[in-house]
LOVEX-741531 format. One record per residue (C-alpha): residue number from 1; x, y, z. Coordinates in steps of 0.05 Angstrom, whole numbers, always signed. Layout:
REM residues N
LODREN   seq     east    north       up
LODREN   NUM        X        Y        Z
...
END
This chain:
REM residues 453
LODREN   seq     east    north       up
LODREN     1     -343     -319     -137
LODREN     2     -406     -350     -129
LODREN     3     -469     -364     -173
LODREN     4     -529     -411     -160
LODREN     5     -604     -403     -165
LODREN     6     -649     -395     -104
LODREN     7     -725     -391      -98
LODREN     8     -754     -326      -77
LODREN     9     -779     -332       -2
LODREN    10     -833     -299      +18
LODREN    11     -868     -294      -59
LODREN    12     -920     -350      -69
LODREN    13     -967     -348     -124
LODREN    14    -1042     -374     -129
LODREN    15    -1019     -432     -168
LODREN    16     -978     -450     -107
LODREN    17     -906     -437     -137
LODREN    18     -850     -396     -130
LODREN    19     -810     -348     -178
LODREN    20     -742     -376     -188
LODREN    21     -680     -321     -183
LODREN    22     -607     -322     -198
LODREN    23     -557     -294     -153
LODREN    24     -482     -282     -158
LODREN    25     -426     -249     -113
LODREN    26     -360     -224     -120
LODREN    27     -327     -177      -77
LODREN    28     -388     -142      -74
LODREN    29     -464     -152      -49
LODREN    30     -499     -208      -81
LODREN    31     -546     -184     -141
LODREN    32     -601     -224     -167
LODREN    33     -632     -232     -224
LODREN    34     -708     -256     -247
LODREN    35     -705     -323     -292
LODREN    36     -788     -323     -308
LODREN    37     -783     -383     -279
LODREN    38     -823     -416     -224
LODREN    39     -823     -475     -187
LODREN    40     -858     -517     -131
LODREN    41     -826     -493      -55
LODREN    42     -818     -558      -24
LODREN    43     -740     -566      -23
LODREN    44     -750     -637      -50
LODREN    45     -765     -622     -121
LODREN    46     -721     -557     -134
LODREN    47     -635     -559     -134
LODREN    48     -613     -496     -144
LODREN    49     -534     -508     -143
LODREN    50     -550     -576     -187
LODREN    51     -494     -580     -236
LODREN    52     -532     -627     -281
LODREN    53     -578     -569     -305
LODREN    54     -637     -608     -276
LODREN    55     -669     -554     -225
LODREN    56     -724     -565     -226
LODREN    57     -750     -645     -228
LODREN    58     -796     -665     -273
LODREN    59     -804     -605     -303
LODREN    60     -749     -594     -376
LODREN    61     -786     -536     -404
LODREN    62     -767     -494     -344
LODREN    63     -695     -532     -338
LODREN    64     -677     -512     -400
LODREN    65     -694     -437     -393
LODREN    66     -652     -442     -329
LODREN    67     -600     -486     -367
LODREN    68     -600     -425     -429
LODREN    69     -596     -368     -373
LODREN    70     -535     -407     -345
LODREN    71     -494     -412     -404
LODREN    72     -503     -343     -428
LODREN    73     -471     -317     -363
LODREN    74     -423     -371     -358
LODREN    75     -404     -342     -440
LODREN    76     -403     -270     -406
LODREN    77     -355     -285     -358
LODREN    78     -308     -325     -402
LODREN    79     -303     -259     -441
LODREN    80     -295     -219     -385
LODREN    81     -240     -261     -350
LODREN    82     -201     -287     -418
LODREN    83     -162     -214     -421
LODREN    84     -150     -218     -342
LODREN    85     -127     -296     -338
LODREN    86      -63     -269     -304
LODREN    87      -85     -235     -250
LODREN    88      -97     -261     -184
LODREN    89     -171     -303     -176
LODREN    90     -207     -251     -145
LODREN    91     -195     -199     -197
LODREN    92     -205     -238     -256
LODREN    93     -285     -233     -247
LODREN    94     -335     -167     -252
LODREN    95     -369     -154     -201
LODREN    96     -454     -163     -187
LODREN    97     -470      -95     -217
LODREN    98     -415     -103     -272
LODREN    99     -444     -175     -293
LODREN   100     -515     -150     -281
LODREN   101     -505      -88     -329
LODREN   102     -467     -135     -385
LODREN   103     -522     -195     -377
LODREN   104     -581     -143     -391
LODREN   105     -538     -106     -446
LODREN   106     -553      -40     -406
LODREN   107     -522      +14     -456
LODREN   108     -507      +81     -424
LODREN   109     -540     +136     -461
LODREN   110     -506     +171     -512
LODREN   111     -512     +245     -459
LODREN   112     -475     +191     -403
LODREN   113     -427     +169     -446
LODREN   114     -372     +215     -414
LODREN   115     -402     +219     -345
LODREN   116     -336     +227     -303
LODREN   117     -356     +184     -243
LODREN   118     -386     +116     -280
LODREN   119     -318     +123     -326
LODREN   120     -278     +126     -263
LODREN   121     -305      +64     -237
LODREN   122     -303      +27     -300
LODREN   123     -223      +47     -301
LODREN   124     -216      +20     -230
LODREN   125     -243      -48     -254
LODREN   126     -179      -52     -303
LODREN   127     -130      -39     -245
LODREN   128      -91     -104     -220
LODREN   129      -81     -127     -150
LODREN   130      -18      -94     -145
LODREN   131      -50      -23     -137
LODREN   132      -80       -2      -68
LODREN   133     -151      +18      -95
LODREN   134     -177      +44      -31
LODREN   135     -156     +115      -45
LODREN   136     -177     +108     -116
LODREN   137     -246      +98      -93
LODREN   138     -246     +158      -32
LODREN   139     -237     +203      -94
LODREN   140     -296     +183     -126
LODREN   141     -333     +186      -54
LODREN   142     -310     +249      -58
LODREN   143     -329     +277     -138
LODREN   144     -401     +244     -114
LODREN   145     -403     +297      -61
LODREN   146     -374     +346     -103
LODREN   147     -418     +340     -159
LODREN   148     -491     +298     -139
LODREN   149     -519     +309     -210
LODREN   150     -456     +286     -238
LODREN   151     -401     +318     -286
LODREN   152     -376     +306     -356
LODREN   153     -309     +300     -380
LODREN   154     -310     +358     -428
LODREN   155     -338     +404     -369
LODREN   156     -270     +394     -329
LODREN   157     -240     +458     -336
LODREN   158     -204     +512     -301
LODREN   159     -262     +534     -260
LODREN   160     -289     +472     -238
LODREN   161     -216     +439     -225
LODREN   162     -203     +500     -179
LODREN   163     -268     +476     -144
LODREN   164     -240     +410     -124
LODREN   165     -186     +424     -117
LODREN   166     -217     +481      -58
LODREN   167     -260     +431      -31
LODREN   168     -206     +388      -16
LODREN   169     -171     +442      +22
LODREN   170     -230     +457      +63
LODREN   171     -250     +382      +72
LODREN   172     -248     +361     +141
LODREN   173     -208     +297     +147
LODREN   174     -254     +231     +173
LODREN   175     -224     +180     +219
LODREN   176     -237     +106     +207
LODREN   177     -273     +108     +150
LODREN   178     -330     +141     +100
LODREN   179     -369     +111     +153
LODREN   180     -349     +155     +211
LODREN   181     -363     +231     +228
LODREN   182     -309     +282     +201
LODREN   183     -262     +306     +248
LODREN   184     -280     +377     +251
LODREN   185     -219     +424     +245
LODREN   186     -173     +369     +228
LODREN   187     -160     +391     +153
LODREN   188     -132     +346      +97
LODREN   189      -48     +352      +87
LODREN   190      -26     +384      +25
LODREN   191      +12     +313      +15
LODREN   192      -58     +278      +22
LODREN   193      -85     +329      -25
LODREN   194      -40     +317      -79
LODREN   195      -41     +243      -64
LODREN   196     -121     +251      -87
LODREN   197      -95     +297     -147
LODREN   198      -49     +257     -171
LODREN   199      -98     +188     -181
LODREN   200     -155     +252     -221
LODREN   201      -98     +266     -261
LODREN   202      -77     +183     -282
LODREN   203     -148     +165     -291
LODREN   204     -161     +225     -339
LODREN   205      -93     +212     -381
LODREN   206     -120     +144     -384
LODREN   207     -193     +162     -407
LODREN   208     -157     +216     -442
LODREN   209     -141     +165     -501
LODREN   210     -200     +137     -512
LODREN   211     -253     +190     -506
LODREN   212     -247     +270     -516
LODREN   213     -230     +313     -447
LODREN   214     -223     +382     -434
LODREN   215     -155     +397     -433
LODREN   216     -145     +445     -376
LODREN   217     -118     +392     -325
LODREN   218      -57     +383     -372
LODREN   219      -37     +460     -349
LODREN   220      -79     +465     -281
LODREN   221      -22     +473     -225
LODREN   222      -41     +456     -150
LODREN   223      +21     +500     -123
LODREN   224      +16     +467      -59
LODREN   225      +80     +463      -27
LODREN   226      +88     +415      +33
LODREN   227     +145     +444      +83
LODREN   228     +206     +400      +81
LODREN   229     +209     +359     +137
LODREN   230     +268     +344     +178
LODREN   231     +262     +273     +203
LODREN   232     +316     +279     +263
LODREN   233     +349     +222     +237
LODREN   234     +368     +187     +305
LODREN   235     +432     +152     +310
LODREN   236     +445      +84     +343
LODREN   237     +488      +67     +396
LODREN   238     +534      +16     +388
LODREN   239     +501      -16     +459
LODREN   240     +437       +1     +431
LODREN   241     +447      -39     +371
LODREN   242     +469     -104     +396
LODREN   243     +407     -100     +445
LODREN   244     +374     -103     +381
LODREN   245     +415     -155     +342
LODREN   246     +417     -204     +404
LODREN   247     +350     -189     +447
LODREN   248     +310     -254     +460
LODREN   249     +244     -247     +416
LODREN   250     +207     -317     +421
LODREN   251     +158     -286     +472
LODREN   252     +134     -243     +414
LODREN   253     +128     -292     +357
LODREN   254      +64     -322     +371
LODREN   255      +24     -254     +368
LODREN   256      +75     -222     +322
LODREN   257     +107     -278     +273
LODREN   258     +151     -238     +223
LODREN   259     +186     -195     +278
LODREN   260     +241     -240     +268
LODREN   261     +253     -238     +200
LODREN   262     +238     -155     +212
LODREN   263     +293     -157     +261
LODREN   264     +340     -186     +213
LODREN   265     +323     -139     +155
LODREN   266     +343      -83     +206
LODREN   267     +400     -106     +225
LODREN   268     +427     -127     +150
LODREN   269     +411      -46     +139
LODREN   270     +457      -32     +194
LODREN   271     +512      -76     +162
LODREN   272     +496      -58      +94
LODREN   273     +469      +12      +91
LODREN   274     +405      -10      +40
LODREN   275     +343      +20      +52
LODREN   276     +285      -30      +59
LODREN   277     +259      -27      -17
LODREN   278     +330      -63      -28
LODREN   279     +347     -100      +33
LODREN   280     +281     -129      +34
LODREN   281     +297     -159      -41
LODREN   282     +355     -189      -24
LODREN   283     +385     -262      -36
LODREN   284     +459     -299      -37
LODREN   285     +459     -278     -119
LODREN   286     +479     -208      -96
LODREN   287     +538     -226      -53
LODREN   288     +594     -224     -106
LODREN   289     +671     -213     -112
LODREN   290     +699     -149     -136
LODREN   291     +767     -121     -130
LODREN   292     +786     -185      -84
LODREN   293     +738     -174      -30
LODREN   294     +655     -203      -26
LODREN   295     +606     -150      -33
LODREN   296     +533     -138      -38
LODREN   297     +514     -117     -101
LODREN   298     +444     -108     -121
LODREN   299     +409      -46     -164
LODREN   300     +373       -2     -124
LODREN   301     +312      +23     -132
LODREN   302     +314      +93     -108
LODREN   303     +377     +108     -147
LODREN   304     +380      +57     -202
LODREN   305     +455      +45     -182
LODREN   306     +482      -14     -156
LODREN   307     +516      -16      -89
LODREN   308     +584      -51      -79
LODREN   309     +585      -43       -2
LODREN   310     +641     -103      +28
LODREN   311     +597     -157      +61
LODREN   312     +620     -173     +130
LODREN   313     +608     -251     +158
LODREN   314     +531     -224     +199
LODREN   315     +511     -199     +138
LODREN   316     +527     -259     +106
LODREN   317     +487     -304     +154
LODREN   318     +434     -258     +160
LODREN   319     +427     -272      +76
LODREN   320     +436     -344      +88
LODREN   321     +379     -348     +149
LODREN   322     +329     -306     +100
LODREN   323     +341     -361      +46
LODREN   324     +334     -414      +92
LODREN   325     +266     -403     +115
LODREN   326     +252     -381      +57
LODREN   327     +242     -298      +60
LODREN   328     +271     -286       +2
LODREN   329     +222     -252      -57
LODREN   330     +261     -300     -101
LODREN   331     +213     -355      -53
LODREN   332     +155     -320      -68
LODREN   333     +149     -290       -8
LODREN   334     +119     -214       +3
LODREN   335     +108     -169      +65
LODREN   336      +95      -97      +45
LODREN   337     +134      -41      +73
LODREN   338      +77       -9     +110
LODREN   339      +71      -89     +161
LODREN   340     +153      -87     +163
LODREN   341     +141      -21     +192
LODREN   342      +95      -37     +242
LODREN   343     +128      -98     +261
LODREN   344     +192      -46     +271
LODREN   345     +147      -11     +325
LODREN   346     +132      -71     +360
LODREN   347     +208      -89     +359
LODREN   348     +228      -22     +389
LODREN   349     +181      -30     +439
LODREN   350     +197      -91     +454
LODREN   351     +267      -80     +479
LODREN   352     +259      -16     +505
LODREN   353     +263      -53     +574
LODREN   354     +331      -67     +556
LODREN   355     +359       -8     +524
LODREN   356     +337      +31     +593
LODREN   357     +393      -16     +634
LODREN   358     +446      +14     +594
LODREN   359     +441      +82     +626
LODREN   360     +436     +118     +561
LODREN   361     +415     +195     +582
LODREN   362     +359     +184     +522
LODREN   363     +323     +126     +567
LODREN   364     +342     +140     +633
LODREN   365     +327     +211     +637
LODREN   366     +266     +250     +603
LODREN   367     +297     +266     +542
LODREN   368     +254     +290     +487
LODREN   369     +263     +283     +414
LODREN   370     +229     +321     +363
LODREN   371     +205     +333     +297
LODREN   372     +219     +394     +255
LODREN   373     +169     +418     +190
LODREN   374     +211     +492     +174
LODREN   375     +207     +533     +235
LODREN   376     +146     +489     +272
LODREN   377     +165     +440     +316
LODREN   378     +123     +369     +301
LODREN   379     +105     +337     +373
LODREN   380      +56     +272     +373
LODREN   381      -10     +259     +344
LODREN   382      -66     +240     +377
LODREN   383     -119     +229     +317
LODREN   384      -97     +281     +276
LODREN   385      -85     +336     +329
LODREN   386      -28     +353     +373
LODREN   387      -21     +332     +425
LODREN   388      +29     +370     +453
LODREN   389      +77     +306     +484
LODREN   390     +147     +295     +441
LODREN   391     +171     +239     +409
LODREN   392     +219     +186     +452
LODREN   393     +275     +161     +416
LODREN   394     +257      +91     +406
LODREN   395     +190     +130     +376
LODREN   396     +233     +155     +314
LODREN   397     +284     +101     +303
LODREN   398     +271      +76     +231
LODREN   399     +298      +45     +166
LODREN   400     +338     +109     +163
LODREN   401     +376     +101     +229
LODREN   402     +402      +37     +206
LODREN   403     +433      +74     +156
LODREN   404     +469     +130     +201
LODREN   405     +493      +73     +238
LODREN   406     +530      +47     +188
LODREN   407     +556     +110     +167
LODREN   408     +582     +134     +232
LODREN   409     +607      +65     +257
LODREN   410     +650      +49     +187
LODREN   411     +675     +129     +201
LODREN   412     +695     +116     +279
LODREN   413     +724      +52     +250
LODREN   414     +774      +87     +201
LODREN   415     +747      +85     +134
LODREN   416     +759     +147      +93
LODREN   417     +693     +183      +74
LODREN   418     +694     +178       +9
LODREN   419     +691      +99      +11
LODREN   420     +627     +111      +61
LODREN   421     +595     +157      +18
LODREN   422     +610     +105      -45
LODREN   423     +582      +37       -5
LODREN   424     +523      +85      +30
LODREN   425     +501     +105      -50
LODREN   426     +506     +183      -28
LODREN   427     +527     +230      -90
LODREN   428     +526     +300      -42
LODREN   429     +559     +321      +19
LODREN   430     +493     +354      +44
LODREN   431     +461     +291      +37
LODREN   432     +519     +243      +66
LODREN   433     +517     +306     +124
LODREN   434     +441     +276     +157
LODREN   435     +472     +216     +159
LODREN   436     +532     +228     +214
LODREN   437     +535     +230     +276
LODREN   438     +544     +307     +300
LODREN   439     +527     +347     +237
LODREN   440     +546     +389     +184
LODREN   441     +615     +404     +206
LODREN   442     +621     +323     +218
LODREN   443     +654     +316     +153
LODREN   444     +707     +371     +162
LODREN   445     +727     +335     +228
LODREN   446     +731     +264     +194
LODREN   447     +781     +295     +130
LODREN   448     +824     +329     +179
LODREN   449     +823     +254     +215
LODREN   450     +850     +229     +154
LODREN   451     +903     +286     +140
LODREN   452     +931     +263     +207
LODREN   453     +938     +189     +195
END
């Protein structure tokens, strides 16, 4: 945030002087603002980022004006940031049109009062730093296209929520940016769709409570149904996996620091069965003793249970590394999902080399795996379209593989399924099924294993 006063280049009147503006930024364009002040040009006798209020030398009439104009803004903000003191620094401030509209006391008229769009971007303003906003404002991008003259909230009804709700449909989808061209033919998913939906729906159950809507969106239905996807969960190799857990990675810190501690959080899934939401959480306060054996324990997120999978000794020093150099969210330390992700893609490809000297049929021969949404097979993307070439295996090996290792390798070890199903947190066989190694017969195969021993 930054505020200062500047003279106005370019503007000289007869007398010789120069009008005297104030400008301020935050996250935003810089706006300005006329003081009715002027001053002489010559840089010598004018300090506009003076913190002694004394601008403009030899000249206190003026100062004070600018000194006045100073301490009313400085009064404005104070207001506006006293309610937001615990957010982060760069949210605790309004931005230049925000301050400029609050510092000239510009009232919306009583017909704008429940303009949709201006309410919209006033409720953005009140969101923290923990919500990704960028979407929140491609909505409003998109209501401005919708409706030009603008829309109020009592005029949100069936008809016109069917409208959006068919423009959306129809929308061709834009790569990089409101600043590029639409891709034509490349139309928005049903899950981006509701995505959009869903943050129309918060913000008017939020404005809801304050000012009077029309209540059709509390009984409009999008019935759009996005085909279940099956995600070919791909299963490790036990070769495949120590590649992974023992490849040499310091060639790829310096352009890719945390695929390290990525590597690790893979490879404590593997041991542990947690998906990443809880592995990533993790600290030595979760390893405790119950019924005379260590075990991680720690309430996940997904299914508000907690797990009570044993810990074996990698685990352990996996836990003890991530404290160490201090990983741990317990440290302070954050990396979202969507960066441990892409640093998993980096791994994978990063010791492919590897995994094609083991003479696996998946790397040494042109094996293709693929992606299933109902009856259509899904083959790679090239910007939206297909592009007709399927998915290699290191391509699809995720946060969910880790787990179908660990539930095949604790069944080939001996463990009764019901212990797996218990540590692994799954409540149904159809569920605990995706996550073995042949399919749904596997479990059939593994109790009759156990009848026999």
């Amino acid at each position: 945030m930054k505020k200062y006063f500047k003279l106005r280049t370019g503007t000289q009147h007869k007398s010789g002087l120069v009008p005297v503006l104030f400008f301020y930024t935050h996250n935003s364009p810089h706006i300005r603002l006329s003081t009715g002040v002027e001053a002489d040009p010559d840089p010598k006798n004018f300090d506009g980022h003076s913190k002694t209020f004394e601008y403009i030398k030899g000249n206190p009439e003026s100062n004070n004006k600018l000194r006045t104009m100073w301490l009313r803004i400085e009064d404005i903000l104070e207001d506006y940031r006293h309610p937001r003191r615990t957010l982060p620094l760069q949210d605790q401030y309004p931005s230049g049109e925000k301050l400029k509209a609050l510092y000239l006391n510009m009232e919306p008229n009583e017909e704008d009062k429940d303009q949709v769009i201006p309410l919209f971007k006033d409720y953005i303003e009140t969101l923290t730093h923990l919500v990704y906003k960028k979407i929140f404002y491609t909505v409003i991008h998109d209501l401005e296209n919708m409706f030009p003259k603008g829309i109020r909230l009592v005029e949100l009804n069936d008809i016109v929520l069917q409208e959006i709700k068919d423009n959306w449909i129809l929308m061709d989808r834009k790569v990089g940016g409101r600043s590029k061209k639409p891709d034509k033919g490349v139309k928005l998913n049903n899950s981006t769709i509701v995505k959009r939906w869903r943050i129309l729906i918060r913000f008017l159950k939020y404005i809801d409570k304050k000012t009077p809507v029309n209540p059709a969106y509390k009984s409009f239905e999008l019935h759009l149904k996005q085909p279940k996807e099956d995600e070919n969960i791909v299963l490790l190799e036990r070769e495949e996996y120590d590649v992974i857990r023992t490849y040499n990675l310091d060639p790829f810190l310096p352009k890719h620091k945390y695929i390290d501690y990525v590597r690790k959080l893979y490879v404590l899934s593997c041991e542990s069965a947690l998906r990443l939401s809880d592995v990533k959480r993790i600290n030595s306060s979760h390893i405790k003793v119950s019924e005379g054996m260590e075990r991680i324990m720690i309430k996940q997120l997904k299914t508000k249970t907690v797990s009570c999978v044993p810990v074996s000794d990698y685990a352990k020093e996996i836990i003890n590394w991530l404290e160490q150099n201090s990983f741990t969210e317990r440290a302070g330390f954050k990396l979202s999902e969507q960066k441990i992700r892409d640093n998993l893609k980096v791994l994978f490809a990063a010791v492919l080399p590897e995994m094609e000297k083991l003479n696996i049929k998946s790397y040494t021969e042109d094996t293709d795996f693929v992606r299933h949404k109902g009856a259509e097979v899904i083959n790679k993307k090239h910007r939206g379209k297909d592009s007709g070439l399927p998915y290699k295996k290191y391509e699809l090996l995720n946060f969910h593989s880790s787990r179908k290792y660990f539930c095949t390798s604790k069944l080939e070890n001996g463990h009764i399924y019901k212990n797996v199903m218990k540590w692994s947190s799954h409540t149904s066989m159809a569920s605990f099924n995706r996550y073995l190694k042949k399919g749904i017969n596997e479990v059939e195969e593994w109790k009759k294993k156990e009848r026999n021993t």
